[in-house]
C-alpha positions as CSV (number, residue, x, y, z in Angstrom):
1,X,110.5,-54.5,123.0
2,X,110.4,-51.0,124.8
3,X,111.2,-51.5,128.0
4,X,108.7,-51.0,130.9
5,X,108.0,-47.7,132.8
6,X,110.4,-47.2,135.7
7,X,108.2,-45.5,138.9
8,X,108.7,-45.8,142.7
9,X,106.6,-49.0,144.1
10,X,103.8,-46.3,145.3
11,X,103.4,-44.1,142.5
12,X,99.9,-45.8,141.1
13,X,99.0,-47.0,144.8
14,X,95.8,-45.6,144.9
15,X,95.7,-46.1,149.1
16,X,98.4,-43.7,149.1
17,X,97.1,-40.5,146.9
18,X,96.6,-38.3,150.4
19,X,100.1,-38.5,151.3
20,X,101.5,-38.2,148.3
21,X,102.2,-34.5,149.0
22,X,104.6,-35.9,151.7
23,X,106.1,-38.5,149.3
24,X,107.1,-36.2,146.8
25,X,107.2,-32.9,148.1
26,X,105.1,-31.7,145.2
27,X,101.8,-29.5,145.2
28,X,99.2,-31.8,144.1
29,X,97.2,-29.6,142.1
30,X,99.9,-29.5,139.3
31,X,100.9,-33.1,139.8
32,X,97.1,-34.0,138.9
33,X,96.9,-31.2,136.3
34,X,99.6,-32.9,134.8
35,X,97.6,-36.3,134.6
36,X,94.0,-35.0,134.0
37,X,96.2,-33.4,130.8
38,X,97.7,-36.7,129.8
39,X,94.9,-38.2,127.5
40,X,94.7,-34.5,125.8
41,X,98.2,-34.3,125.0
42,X,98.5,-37.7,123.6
43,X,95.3,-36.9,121.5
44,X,96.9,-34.0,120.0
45,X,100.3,-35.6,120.5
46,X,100.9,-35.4,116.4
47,X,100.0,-31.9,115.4
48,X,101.9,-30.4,118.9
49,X,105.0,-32.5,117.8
50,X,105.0,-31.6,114.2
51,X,104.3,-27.9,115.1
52,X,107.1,-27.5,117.7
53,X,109.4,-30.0,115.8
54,X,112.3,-26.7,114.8
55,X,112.1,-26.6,119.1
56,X,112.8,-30.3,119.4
57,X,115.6,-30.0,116.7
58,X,117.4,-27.5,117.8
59,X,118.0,-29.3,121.5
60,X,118.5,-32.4,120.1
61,X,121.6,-30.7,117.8
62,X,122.5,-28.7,120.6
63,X,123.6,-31.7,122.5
64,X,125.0,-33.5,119.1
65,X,124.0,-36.9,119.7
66,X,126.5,-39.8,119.0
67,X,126.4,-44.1,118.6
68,X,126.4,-45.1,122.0
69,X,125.7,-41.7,124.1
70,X,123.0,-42.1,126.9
71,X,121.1,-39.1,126.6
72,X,118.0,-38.3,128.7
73,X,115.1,-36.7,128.0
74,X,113.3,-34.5,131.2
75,X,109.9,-33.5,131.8
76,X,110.1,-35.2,128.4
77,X,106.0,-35.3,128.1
78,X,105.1,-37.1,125.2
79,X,108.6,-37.9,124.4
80,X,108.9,-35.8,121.0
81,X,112.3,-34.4,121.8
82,X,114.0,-37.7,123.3
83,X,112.6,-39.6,120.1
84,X,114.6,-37.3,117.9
85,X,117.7,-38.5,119.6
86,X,117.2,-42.1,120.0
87,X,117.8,-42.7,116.3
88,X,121.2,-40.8,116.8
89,X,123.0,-42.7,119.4
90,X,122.4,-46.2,117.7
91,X,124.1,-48.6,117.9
92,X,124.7,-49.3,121.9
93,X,123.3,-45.9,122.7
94,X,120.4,-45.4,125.3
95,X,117.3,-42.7,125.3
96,X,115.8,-42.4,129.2
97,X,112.8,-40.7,128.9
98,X,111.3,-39.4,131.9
99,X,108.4,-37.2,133.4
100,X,106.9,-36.8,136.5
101,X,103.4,-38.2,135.9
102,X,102.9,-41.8,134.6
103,X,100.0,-41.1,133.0
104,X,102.6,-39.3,130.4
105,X,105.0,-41.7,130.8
106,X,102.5,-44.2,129.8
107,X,101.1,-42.2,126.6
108,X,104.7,-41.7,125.4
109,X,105.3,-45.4,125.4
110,X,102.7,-45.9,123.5
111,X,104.4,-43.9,120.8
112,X,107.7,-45.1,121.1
113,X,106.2,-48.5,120.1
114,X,104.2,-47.2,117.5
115,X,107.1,-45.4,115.9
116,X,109.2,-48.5,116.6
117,X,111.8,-47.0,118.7
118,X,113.4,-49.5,121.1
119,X,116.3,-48.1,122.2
120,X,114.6,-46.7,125.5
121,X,114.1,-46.2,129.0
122,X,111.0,-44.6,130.6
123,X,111.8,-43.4,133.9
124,X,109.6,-41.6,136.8
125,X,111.7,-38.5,137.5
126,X,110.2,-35.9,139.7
127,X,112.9,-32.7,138.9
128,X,111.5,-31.8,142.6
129,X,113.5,-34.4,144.1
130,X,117.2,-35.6,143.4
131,X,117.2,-37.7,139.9
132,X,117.7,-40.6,140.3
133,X,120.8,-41.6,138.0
134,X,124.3,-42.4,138.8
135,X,126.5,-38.9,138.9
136,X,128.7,-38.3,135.9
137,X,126.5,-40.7,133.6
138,X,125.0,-38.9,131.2
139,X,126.3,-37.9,127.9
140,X,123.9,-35.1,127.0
141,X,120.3,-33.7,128.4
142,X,117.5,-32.4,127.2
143,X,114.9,-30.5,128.6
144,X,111.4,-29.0,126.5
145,X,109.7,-26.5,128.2
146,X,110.2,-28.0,131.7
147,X,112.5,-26.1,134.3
148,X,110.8,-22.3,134.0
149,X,107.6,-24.8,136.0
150,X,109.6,-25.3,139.2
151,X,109.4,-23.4,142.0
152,X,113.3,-24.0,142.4
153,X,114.6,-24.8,139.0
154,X,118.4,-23.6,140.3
155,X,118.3,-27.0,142.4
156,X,116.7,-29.0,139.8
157,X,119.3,-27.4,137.0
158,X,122.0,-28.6,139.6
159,X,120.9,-32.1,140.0
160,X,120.9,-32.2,136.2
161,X,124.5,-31.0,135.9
162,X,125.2,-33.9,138.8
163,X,124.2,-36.9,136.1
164,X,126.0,-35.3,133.2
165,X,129.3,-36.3,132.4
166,X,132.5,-33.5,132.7
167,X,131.8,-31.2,129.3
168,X,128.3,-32.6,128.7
169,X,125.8,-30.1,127.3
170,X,122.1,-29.2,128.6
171,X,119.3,-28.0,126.4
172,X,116.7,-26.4,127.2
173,X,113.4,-24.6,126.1
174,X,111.9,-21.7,127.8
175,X,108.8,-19.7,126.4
176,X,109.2,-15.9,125.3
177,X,106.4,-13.7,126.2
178,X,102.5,-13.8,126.2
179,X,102.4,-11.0,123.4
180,X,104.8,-13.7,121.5
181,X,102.5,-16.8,122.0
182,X,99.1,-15.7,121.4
183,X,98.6,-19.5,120.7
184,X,98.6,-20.4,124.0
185,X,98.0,-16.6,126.0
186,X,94.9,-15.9,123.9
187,X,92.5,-18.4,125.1
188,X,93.7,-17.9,128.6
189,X,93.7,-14.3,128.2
190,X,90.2,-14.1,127.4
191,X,89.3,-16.3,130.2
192,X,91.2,-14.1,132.5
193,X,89.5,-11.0,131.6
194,X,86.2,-12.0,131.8
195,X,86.7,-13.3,135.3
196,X,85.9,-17.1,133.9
197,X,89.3,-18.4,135.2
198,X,91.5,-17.2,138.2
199,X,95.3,-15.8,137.5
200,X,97.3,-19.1,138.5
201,X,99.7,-18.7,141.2
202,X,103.3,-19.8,140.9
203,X,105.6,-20.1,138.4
204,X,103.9,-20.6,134.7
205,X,104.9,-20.9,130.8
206,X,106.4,-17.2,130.8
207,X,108.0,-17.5,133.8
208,X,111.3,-17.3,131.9
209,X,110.5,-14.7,129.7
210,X,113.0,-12.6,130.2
211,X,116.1,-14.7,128.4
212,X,118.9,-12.9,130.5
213,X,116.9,-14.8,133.3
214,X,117.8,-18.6,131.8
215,X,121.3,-18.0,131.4
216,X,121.5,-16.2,135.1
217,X,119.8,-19.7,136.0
218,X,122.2,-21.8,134.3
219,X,124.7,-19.8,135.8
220,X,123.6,-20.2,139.3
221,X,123.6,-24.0,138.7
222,X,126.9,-24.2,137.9
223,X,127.0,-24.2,133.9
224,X,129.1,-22.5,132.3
225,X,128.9,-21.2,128.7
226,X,125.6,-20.7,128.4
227,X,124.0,-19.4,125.2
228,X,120.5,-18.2,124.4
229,X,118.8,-18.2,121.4
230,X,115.6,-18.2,120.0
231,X,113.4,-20.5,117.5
232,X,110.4,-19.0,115.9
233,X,107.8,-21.6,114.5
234,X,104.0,-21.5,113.8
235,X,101.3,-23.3,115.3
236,X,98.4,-24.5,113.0
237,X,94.5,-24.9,114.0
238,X,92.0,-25.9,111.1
239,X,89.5,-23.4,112.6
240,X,88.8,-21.0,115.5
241,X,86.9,-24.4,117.6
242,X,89.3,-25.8,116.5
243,X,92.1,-24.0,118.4
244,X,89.8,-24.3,121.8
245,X,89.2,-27.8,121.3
246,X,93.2,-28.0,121.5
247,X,93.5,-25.6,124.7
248,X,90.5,-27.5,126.4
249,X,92.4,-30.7,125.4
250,X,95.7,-29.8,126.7
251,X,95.0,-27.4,129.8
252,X,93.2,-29.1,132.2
253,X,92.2,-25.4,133.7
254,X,90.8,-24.2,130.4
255,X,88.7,-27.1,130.4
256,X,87.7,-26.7,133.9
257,X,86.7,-23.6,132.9
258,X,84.6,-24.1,129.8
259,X,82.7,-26.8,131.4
260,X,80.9,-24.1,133.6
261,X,80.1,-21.9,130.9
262,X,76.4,-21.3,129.4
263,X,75.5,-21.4,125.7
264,X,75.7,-17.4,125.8
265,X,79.1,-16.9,127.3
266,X,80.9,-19.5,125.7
267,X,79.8,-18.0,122.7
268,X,80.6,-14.7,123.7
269,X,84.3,-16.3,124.3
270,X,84.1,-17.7,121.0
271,X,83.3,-14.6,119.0
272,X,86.2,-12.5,121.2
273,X,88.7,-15.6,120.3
274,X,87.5,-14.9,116.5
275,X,88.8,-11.4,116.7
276,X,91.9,-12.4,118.5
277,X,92.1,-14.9,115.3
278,X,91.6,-12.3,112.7
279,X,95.7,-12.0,111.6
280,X,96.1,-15.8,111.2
281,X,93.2,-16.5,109.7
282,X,94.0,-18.1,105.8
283,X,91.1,-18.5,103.1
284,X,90.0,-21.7,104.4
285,X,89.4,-20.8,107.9
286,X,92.3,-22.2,109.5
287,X,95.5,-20.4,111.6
288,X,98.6,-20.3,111.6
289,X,99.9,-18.1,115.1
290,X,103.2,-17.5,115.2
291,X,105.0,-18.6,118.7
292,X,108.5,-18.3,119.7
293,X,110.6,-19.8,122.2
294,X,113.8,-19.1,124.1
295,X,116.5,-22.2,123.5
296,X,119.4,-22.4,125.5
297,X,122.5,-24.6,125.8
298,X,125.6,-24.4,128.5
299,X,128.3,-27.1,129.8
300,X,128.1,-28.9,132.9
């Protein structure tokens, strides 16, 4: 049996939602972005993993998994990354997977079971607060597209060199620039420009754009070694409504924002996504658009 979801007695108290800023010391708009995009993820759970599966490898190889390791997984999401390595550190070896929201820590349960992985842990880890897990513990980490989201990701990149044992290694993914992820900047960009969505304050996807800033990061934590690399891989959409049903599906803000459009404009946003599609576009209508992410690896 996978084991239950490990969360702090309050987390699904719903008499304590308005002092959960207080709790947690997290802004609760992305805390409940996070869960209103829960249900979307895990409906497009499959085609994200298989898409961004070279991302998940490369981590998971980066940290070279072996029989008995306990490894965790943070901000693990759906859990596509960790899942890679549970299969590696059998037998007597232990995969903590661990997000922030249960909603995803839920979802990604739900797959483990239906992918019959057993060797696991889901644990609520907020990478705002101090991890909870024993210093010096932790035979390798792994982190997908979750640290460049933090308003202080030098203190969260710390805590995680805390758990890891002497000579562990950290992975992590960090997105490369807007131009370089049309997948995901292209929906929002159109949005953006036609005033249907406000510029979101804070730190975002391409926050870490720049990959001298990841290893100055690392640096600052405490890591040594670090190296940057990238991974290029291709994202795949049968059609154009296709590609906004995912970003609907998956960004709780462009979803917010198409449900206040009109017939007229979200076709107008339609047509304009068409022309951003025009490059990817194959004979039957569907995408491919190239993304790219920075990877990175250091020592604790």
């Amino acid at each position: 049996m996978v084991s239950k979801v490990e969360t702090p007695p309050t987390a699904q108290d719903e008499n304590v939602k308005n002092d959960a800023r207080n709790r947690y010391n997290f802004p609760m708009e992305p805390r409940d972005r996070w869960i209103r995009a829960a249900a979307g993820w895990e409906t497009r759970a499959d085609r994200f993993g298989r898409d961004s599966m070279p991302v998940s490898s490369w981590l998971v190889d980066a940290i070279a998994p072996q029989p008995g390791y306990t490894v965790v997984d943070l901000a693990a999401g759906l859990g596509d990354t960790g899942f890679l390595a549970a299969e590696l550190v059998q037998p007597g070896g232990t995969l903590i997977t661990s997000d922030f929201a249960p909603e995803m820590l839920a979802a990604a349960q739900r797959r483990a079971q239906a992918k019959g992985i057993t060797n696991v842990r889901f644990k609520q880890i907020d990478l705002t607060k101090p991890i909870d897990i024993e210093a010096a513990s932790i035979d390798g980490a792994v982190c997908r597209w979750g640290f460049m989201l933090l308003n202080d990701p030098e203190s969260a990149l710390r805590d995680a060199r805390r758990v890891l044992k002497p000579d562990a290694t950290l992975a992590l993914a960090a997105w490369a620039g807007k131009d370089e992820n049309l997948w995901n900047a292209g929906p929002t960009g159109i949005l953006l420009d036609r005033g249907l969505l406000e510029l979101d304050e804070g730190p975002g996807p391409f926050t870490w754009a720049d990959p001298n800033a990841i290893a100055e990061h690392l640096e600052a934590a405490g890591f040594i070694e670090p190296t940057v690399d990238a991974v290029e891989f291709t994202m795949h959409y049968d059609d154009v409504d296709d590609w906004w049903t995912a970003q609907t599906l998956m960004s709780p803000r462009t979803k917010e924002a198409d449900a206040r459009l009109d017939f007229a404009t979200r076709s107008d946003v339609l047509a304009e996504l068409e022309r951003v599609a025009e490059p990817f576009t194959q004979p039957d209508d569907s995408l491919r658009i190239p993304a790219r992410t920075w990877v990175a690896a250091a020592t604790a």
